[in-house]
N, CA and C of each residue as an Amber inpcrd file, in Angstrom:
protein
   486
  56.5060000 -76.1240000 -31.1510000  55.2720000 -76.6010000 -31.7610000
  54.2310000 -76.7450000 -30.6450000  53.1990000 -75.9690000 -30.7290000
  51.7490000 -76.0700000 -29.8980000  51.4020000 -77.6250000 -29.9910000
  50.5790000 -78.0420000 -28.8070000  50.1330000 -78.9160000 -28.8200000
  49.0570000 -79.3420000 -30.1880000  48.3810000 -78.4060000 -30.3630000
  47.5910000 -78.2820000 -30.9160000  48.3360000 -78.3680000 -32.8610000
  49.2580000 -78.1710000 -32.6320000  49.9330000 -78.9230000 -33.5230000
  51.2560000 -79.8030000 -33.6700000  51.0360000 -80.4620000 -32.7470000
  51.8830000 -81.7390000 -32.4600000  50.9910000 -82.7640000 -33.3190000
  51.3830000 -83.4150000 -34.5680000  50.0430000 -84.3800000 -35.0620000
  50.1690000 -85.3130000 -33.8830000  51.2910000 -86.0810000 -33.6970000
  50.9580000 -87.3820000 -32.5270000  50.1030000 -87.1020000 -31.8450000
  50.4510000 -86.0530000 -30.8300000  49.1240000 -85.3910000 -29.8270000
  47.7230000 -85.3420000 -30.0710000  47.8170000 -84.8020000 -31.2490000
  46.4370000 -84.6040000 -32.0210000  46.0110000 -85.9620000 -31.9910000
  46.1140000 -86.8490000 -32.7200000  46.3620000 -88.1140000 -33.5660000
  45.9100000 -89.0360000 -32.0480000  46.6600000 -89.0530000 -30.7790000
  46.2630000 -89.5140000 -29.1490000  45.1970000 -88.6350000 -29.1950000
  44.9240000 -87.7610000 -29.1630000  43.4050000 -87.4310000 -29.0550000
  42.0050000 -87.8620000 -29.6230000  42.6470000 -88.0160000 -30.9740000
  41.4240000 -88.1390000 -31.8480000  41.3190000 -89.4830000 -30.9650000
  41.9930000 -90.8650000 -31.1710000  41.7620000 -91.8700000 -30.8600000
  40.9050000 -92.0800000 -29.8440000  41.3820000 -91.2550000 -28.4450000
  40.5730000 -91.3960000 -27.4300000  39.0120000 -90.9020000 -27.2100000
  39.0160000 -89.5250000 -27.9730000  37.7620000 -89.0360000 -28.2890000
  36.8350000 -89.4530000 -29.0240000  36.9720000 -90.6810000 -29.9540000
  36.4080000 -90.9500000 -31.1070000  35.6540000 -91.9630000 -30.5420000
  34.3330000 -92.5600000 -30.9290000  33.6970000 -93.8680000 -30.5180000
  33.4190000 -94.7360000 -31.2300000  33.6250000 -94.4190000 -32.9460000
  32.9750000 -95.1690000 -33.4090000  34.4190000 -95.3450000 -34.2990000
  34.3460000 -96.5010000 -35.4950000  35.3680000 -96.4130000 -36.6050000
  34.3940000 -96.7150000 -38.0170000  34.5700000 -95.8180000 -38.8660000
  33.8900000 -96.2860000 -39.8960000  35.0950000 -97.3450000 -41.0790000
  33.9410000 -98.4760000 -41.8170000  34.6540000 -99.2000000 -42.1120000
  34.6080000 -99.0450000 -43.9310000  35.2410000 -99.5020000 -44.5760000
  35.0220000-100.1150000 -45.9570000  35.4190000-100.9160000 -46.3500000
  34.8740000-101.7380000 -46.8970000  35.5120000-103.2700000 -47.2860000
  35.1880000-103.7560000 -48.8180000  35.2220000-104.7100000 -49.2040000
  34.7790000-105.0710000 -50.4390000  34.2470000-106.3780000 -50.5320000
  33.4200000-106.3920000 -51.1260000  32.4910000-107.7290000 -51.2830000
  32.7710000-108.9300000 -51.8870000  33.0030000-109.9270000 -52.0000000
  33.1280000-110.9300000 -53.0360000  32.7600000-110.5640000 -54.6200000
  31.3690000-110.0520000 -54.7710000  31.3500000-109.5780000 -56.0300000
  31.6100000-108.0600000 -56.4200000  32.6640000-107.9310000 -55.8140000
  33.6110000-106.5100000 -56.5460000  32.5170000-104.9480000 -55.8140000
  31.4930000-105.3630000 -55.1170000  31.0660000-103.8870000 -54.8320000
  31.5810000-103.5750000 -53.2840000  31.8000000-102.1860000 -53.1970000
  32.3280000-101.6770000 -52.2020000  31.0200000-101.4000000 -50.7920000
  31.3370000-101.9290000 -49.7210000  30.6430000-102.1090000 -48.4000000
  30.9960000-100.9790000 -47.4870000  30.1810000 -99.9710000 -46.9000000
  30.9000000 -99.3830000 -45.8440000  29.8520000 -99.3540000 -44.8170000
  30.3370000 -99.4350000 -43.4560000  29.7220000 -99.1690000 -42.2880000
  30.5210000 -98.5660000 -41.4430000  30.0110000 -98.5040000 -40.2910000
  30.8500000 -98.0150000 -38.7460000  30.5970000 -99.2430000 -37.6240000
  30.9810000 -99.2340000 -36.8790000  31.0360000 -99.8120000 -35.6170000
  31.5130000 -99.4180000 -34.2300000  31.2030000 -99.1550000 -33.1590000
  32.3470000 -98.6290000 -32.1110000  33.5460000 -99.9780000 -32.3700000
  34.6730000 -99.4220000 -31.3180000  36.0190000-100.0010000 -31.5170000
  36.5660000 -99.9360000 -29.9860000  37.8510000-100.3040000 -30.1400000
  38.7430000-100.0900000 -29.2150000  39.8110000-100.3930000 -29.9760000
  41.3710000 -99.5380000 -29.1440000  42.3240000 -99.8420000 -29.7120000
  43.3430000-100.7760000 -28.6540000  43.7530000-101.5270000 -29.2570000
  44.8270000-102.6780000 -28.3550000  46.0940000-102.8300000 -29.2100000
  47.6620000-102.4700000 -28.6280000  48.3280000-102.1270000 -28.8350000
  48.5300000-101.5770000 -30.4370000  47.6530000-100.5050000 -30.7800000
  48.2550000-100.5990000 -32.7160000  46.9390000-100.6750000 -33.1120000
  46.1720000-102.2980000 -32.9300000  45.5650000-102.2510000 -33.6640000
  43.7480000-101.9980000 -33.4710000  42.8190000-101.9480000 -34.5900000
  41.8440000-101.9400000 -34.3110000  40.9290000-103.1350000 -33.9730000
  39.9260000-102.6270000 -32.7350000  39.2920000-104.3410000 -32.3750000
  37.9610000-103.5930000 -32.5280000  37.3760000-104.2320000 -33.0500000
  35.8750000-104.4690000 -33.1810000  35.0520000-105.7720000 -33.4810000
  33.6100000-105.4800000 -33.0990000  32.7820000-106.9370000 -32.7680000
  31.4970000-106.8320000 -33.0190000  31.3150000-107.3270000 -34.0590000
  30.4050000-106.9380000 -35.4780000  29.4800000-108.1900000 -35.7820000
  28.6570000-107.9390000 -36.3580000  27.3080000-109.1680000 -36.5130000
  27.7220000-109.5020000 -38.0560000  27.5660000-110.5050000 -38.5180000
  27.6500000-111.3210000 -39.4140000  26.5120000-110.7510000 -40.2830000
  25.5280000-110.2270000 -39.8510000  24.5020000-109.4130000 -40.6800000
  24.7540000-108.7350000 -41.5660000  25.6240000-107.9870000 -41.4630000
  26.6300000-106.6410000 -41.8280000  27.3780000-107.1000000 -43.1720000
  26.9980000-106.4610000 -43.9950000  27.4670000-106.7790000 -45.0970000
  29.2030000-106.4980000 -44.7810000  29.4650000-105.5710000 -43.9280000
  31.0710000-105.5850000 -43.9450000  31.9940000-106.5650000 -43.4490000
  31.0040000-107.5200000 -42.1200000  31.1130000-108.5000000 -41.8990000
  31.6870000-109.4690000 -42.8820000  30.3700000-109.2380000 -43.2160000
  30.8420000-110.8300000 -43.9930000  31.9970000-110.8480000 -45.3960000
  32.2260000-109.5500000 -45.6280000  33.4270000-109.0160000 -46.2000000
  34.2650000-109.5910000 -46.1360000  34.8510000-109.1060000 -44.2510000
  36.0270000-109.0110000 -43.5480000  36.1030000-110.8360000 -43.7510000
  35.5350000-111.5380000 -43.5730000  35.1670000-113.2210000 -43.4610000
  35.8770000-113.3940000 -44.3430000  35.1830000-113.1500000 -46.0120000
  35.8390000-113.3660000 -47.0500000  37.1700000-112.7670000 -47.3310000
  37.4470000-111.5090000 -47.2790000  38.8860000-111.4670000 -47.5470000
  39.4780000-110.8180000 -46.8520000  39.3250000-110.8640000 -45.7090000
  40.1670000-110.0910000 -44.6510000  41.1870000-108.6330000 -44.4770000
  40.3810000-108.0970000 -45.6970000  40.9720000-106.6280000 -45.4520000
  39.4750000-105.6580000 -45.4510000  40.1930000-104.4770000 -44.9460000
  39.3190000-103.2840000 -44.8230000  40.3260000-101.9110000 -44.9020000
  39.6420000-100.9670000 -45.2650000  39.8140000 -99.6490000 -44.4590000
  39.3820000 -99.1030000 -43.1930000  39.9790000 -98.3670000 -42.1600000
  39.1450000 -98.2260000 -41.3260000  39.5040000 -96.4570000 -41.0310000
  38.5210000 -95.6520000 -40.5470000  38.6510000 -94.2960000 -40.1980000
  37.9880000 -93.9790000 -39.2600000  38.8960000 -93.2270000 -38.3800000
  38.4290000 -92.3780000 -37.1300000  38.4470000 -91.1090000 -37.7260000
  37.1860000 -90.4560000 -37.3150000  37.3360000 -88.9390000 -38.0080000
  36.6920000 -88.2980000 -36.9840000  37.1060000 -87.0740000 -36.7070000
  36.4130000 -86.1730000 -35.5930000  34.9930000 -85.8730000 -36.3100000
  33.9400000 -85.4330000 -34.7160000  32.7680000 -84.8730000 -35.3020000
  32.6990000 -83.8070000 -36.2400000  31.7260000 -83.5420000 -36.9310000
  31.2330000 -82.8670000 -37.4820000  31.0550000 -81.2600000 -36.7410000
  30.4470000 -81.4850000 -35.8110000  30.0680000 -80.5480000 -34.9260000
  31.2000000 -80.3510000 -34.5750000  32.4570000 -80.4860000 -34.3310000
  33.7210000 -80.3290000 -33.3800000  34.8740000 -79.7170000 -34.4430000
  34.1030000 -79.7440000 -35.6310000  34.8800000 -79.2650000 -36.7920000
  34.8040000 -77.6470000 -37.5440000  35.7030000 -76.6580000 -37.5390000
  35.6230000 -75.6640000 -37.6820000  35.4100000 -75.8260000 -39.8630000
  36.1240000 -76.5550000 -40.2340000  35.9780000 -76.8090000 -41.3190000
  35.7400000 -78.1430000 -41.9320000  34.2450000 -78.4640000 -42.8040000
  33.9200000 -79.5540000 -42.7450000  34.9100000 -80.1180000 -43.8900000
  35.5430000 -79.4250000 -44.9830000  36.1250000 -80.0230000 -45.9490000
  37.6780000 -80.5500000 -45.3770000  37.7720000 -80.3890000 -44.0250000
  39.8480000 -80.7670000 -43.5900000  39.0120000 -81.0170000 -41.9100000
  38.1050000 -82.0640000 -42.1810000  37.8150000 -82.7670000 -40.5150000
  39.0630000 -84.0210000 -40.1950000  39.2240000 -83.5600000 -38.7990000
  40.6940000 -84.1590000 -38.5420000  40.5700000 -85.9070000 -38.3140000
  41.5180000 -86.8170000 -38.9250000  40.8090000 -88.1830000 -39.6640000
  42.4000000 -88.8820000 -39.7570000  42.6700000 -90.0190000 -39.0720000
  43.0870000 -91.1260000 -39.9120000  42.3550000 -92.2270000 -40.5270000
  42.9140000 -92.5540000 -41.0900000  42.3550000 -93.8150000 -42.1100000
  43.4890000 -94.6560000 -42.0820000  43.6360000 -95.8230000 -41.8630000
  44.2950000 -97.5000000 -42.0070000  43.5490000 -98.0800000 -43.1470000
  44.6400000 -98.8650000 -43.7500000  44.5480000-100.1940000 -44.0480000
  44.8220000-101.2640000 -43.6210000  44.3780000-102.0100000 -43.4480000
  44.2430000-103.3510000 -42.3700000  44.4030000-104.9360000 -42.9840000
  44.4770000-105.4930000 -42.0200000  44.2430000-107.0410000 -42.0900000
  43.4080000-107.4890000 -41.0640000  42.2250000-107.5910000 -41.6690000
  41.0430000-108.5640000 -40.1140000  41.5130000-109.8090000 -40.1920000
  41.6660000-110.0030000 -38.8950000  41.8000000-111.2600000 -38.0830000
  41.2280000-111.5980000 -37.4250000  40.6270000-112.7200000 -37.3220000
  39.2540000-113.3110000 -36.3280000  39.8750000-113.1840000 -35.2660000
  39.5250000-113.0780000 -33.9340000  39.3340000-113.1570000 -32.3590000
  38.5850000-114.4040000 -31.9870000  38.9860000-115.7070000 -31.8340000
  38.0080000-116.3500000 -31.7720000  38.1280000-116.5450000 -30.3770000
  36.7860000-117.0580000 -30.0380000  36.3050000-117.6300000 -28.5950000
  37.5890000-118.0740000 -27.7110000  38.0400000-119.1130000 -27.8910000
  39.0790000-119.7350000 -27.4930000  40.3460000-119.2060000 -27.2570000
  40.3480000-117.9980000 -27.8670000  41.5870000-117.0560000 -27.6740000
  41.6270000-116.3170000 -26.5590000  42.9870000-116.5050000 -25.9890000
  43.1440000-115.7720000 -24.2140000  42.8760000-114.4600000 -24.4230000
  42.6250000-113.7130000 -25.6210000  42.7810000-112.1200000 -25.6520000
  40.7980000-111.7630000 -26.0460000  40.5640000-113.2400000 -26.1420000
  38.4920000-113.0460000 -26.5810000  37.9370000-111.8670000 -25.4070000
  38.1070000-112.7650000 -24.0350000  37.4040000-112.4770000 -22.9470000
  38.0470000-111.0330000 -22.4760000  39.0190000-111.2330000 -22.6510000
  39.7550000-109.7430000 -21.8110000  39.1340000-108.3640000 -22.6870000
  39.0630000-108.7840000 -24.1080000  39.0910000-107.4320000 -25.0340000
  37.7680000-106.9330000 -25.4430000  36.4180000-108.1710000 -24.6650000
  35.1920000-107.9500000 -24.7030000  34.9360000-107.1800000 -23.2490000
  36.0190000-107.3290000 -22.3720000  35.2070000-106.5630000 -21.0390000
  35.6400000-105.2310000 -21.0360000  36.9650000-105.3620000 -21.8900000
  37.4700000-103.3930000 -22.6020000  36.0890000-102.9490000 -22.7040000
  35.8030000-104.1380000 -24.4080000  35.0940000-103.0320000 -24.6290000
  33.3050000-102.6950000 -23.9270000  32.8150000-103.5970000 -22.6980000
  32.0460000-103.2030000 -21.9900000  32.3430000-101.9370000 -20.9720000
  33.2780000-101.7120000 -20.9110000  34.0080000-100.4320000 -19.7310000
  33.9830000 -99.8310000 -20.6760000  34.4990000 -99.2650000 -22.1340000
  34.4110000 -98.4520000 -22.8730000  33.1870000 -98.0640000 -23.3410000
  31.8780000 -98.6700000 -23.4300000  31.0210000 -98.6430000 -24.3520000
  30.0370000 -99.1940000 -23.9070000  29.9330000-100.0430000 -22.6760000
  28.2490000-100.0700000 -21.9340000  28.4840000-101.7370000 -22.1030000
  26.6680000-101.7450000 -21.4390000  26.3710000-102.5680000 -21.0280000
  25.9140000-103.8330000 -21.5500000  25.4080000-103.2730000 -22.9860000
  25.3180000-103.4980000 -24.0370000  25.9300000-104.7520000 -24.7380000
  27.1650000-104.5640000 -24.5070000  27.9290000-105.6720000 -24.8360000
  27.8240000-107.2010000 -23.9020000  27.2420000-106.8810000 -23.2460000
  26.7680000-108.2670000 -22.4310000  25.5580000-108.9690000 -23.6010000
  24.8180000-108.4600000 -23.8470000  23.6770000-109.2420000 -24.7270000
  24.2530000-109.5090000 -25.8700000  25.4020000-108.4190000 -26.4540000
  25.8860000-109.3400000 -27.8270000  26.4590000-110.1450000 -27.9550000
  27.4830000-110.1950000 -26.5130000  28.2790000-111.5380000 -26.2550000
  27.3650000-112.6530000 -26.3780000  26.3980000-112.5350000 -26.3840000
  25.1700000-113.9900000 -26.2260000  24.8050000-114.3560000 -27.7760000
  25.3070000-113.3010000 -28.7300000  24.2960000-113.9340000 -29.9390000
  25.7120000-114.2140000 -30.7500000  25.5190000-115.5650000 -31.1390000
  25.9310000-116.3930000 -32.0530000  26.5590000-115.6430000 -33.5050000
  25.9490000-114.5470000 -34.4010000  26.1370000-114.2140000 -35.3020000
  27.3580000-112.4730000 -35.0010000  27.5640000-112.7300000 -33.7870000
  29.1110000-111.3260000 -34.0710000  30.4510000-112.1660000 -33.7340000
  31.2390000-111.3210000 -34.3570000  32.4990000-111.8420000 -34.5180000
  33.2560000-110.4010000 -34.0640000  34.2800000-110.9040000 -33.0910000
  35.6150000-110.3170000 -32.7210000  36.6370000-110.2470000 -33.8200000
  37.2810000-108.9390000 -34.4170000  37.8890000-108.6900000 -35.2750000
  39.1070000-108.0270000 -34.7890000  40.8110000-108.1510000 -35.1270000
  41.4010000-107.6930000 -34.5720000  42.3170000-107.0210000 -36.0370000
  41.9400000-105.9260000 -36.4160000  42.1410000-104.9730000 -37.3070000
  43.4380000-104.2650000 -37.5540000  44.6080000-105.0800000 -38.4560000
  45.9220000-104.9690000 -37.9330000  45.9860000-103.6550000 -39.1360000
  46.4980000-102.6330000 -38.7810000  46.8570000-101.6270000 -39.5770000
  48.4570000-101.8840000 -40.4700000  48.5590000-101.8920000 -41.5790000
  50.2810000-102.0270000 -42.3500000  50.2130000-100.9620000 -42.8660000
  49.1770000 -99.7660000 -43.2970000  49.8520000 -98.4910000 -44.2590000
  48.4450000 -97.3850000 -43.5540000  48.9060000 -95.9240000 -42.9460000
  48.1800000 -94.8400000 -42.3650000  48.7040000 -93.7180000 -43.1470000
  47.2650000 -93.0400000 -42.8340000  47.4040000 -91.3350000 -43.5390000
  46.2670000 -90.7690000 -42.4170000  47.0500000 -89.9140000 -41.9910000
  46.2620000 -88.2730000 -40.4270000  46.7710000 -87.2080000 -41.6740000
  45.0430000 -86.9790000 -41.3550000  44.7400000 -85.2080000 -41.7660000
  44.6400000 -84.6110000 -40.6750000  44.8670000 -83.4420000 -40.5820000
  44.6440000 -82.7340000 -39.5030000  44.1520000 -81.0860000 -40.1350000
  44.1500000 -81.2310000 -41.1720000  43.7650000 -80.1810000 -41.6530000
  43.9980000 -79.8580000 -43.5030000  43.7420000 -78.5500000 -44.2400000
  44.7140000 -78.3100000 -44.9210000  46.1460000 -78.3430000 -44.9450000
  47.1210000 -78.8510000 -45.8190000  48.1240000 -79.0370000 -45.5830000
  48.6200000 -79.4110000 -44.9140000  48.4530000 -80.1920000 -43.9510000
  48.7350000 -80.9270000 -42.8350000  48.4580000 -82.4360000 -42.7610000
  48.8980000 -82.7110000 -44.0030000  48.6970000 -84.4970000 -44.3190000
  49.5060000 -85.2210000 -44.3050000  49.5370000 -86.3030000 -43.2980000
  50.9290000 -87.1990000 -42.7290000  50.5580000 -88.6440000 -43.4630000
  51.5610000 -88.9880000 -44.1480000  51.9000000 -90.6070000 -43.9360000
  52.2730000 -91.2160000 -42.9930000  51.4060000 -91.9480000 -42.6640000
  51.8260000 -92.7290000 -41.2360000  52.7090000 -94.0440000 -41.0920000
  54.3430000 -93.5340000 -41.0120000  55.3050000 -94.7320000 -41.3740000
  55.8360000 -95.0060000 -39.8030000  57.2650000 -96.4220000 -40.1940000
  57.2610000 -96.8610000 -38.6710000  56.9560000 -98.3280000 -38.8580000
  57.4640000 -98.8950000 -37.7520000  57.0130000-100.2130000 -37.2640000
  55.8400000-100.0080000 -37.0460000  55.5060000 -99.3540000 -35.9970000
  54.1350000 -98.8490000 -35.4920000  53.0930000 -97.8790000 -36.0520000
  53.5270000 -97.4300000 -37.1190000  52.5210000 -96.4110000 -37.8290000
  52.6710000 -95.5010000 -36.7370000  53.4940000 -94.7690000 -36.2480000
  53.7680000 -93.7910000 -35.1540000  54.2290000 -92.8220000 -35.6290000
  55.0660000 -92.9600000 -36.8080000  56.1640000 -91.8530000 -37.1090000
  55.4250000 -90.9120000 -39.0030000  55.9580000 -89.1740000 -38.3590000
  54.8580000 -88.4250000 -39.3560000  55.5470000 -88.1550000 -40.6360000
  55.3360000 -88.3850000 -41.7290000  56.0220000 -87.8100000 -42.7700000
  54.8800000 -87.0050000 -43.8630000  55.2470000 -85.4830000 -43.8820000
  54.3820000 -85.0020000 -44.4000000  53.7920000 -86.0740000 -46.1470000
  52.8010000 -85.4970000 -46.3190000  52.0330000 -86.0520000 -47.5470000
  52.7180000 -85.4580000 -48.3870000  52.8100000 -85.9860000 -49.8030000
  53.2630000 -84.7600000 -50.9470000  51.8590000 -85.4480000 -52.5440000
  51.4140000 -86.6640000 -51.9830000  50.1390000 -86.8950000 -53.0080000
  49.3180000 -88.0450000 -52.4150000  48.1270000 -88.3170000 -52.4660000
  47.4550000 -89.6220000 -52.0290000  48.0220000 -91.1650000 -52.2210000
């Protein structure tokens, strides 16, 4: 099997190549929320650090789940209808201040993602989210659709329906 179709391989790539995660969540009154955010990943799961502005925000507040997807560019995609993509389902978990993993996983994500993150650390209204994945699906193409099972969501079992 080519690298190029090894999904894990693939799947370590996308992750590292990707900057942003788009989100979806659901609202208190039943309508569906989606945004993006950059991310980082820490062992498994997804971390992101999001303004309370954000309607997905304040989602994640209320009921602490989301979807989340890394999907390759557009531009990097030979076919836009099978762009190569996992998607999680999650459990947000606050990061709060006081937590030994706050400070460490905000200077990630300043080395990952700029400088930037110094001024948001200052405003009152973002919240550290630590985005635990329990059920994955990697496309990598036509026919090439994995359930992502495992302790770790590591291990590939082809798709046979959504």
């Amino acid at each position: 099997m080519s690298k190029e179709e090894n999904p894990a391989q693939v799947l370590a790539d996308l992750k590292v190549t990707v900057k942003s995660v788009l989100l979806a969540t659901l609202g208190e009154d039943g309508e569906p929320h989606s945004g993006y955010t950059p991310f980082l990943l820490d062992e498994g799961d997804v971390i992101i650090f999001v303004s309370q502005l954000a309607l997905h925000t304040r989602d994640l507040l209320a009921n602490g789940r989301a979807s989340a997807m890394i999907i390759s560019d557009e531009a990097d995609s030979s076919q836009i209808f099978a762009r190569t993509r996992v998607s999680y389902q999650c459990e947000a978990k606050v990061v709060r201040k006081e937590d030994e993993h706050y400070a460490p996983l905000l200077d990630r994500f300043e080395q990952q993602h700029g400088k930037m993150i110094n001024l948001l650390r200052q405003l009152p209204d973002f919240v550290l989210f630590r985005l635990v994945p329990h059920r994955g699906q990697f496309v990598m193409g036509f026919g090439k659709a994995f359930k992502l099972t495992g302790p770790k969501l590591d291990e590939f079992e082809h798709a046979r329906s959504a």
